[in-house]
VMD Tcl script that draws the C-alpha trace (Angstrom):
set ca {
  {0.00 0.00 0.00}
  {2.78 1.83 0.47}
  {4.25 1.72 -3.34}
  {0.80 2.81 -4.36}
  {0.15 5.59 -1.90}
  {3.65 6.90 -3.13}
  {2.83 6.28 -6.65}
  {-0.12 8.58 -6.14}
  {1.71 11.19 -4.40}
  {4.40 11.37 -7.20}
  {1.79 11.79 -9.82}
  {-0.11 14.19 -8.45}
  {2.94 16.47 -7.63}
  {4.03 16.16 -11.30}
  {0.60 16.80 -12.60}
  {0.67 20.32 -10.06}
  {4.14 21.01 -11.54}
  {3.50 20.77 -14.50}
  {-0.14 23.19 -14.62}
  {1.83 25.62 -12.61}
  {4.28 25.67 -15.04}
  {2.17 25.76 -17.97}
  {-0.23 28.40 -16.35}
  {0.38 30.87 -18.56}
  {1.51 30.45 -22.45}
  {3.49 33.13 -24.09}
  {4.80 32.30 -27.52}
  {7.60 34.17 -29.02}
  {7.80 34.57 -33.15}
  {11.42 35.43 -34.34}
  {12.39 39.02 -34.58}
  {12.73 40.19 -38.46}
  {15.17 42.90 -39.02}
  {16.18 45.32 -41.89}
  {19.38 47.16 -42.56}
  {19.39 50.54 -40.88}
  {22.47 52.21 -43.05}
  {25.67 50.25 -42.86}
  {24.08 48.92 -39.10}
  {21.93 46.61 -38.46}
  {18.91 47.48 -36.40}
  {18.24 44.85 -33.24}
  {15.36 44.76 -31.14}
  {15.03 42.75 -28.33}
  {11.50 42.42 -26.64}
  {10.43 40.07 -24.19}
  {7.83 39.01 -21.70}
  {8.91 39.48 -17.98}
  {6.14 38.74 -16.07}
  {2.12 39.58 -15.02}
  {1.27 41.72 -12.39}
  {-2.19 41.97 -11.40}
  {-3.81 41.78 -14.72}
  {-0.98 43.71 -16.59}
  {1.41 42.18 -19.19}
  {4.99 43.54 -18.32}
  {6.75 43.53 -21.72}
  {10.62 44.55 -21.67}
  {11.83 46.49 -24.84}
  {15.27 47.17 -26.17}
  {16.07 49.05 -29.16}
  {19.67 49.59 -31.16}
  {21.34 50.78 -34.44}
  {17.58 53.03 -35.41}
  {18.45 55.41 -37.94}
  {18.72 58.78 -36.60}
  {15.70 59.60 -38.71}
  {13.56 58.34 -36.11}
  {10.79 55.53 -36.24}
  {7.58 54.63 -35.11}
  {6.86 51.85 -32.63}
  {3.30 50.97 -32.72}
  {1.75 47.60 -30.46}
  {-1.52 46.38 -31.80}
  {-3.50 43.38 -30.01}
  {-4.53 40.70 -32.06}
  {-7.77 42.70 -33.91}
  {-5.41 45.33 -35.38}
  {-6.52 47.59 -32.65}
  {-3.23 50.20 -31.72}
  {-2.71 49.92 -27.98}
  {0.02 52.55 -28.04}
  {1.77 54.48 -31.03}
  {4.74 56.12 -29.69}
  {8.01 57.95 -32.31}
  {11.51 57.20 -31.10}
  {13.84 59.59 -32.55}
  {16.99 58.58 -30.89}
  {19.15 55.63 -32.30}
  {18.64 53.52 -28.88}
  {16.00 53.15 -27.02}
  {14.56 51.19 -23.71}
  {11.24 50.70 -21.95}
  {9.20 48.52 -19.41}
  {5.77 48.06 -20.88}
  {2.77 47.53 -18.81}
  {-0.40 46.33 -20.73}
  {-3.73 45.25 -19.58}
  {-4.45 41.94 -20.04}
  {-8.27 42.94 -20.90}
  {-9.01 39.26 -23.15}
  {-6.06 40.21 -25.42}
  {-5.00 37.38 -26.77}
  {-1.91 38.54 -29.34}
  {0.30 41.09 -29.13}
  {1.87 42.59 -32.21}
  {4.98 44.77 -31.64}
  {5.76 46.97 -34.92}
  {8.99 49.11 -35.12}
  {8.60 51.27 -38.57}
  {11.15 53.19 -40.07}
  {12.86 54.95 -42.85}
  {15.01 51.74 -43.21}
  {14.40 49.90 -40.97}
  {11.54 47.21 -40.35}
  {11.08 45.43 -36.70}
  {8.09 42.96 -36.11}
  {7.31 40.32 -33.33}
  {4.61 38.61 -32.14}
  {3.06 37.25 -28.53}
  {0.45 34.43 -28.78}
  {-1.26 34.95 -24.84}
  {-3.50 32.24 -23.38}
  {-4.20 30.87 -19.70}
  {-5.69 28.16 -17.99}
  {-7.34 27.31 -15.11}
  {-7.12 23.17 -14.39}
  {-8.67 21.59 -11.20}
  {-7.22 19.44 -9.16}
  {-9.20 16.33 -6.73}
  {-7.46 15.01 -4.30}
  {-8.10 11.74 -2.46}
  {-6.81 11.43 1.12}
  {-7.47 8.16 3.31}
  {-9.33 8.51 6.49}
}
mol new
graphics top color blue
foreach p $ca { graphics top sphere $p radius 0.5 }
foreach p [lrange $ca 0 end-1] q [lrange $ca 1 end] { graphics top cylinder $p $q radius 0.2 }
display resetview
């Protein structure tokens, strides 16, 4: 009974592991680049966390042209959550975005010659858990 008991324990831990760890779902799509002069524009932007019901996004910018460009997010209806011109050649921000049933996230950096575009797929869920204790 023993071996069984411990069998159950084991299985149920893994199955708690594993929702908590798949409790929220953020996908990542590859960041696309194009040449800003003889530099190459990077952008870095990443999910950090949730807090409350915001989205914390982190965003890092190099190599813009000094032209300036236009960063623009957009859920996954087309509607602009912020639009927001950058006119020096690096840039870096925290993001905080209301959750609100978004559930994509479409980060746009527009330039003169330069092109930066990547993608959040956001889900949850919510799995319940029975437990069976012996009296």
């Amino acid at each position: 009974m023993k071996s069984l008991h411990s069998f159950i324990t084991r299985t149920v831990c893994l199955l708690v592991l594993a929702t908590v760890s798949n409790l929220f779902s953020f996908t990542q799509a590859q960041v696309t680049t194009a040449y800003a002069g003889a530099k190459t524009a990077t952008g870095d932007i990443r999910f950090i966390k949730t807090e409350d019901n915001l989205l914390v996004f982190d965003l890092q910018l190099n190599n813009l042209p000094s032209s300036g460009a236009l960063l623009r997010i957009t859920d996954g209806d087309n509607n602009v959550i912020l639009e927001q011109r950058i006119s020096s050649e690096t840039y870096g921000i925290r993001y905080k975005i209301e959750k609100a049933d978004i559930r994509q996230l479409h980060f746009e950096i527009l330039g003169k010659k330069v092109f930066i575009n990547q993608s959040f797929n956001i889900g949850s869920k919510v799995e319940e858990r029975t437990e069976v204790t012996r009296v």
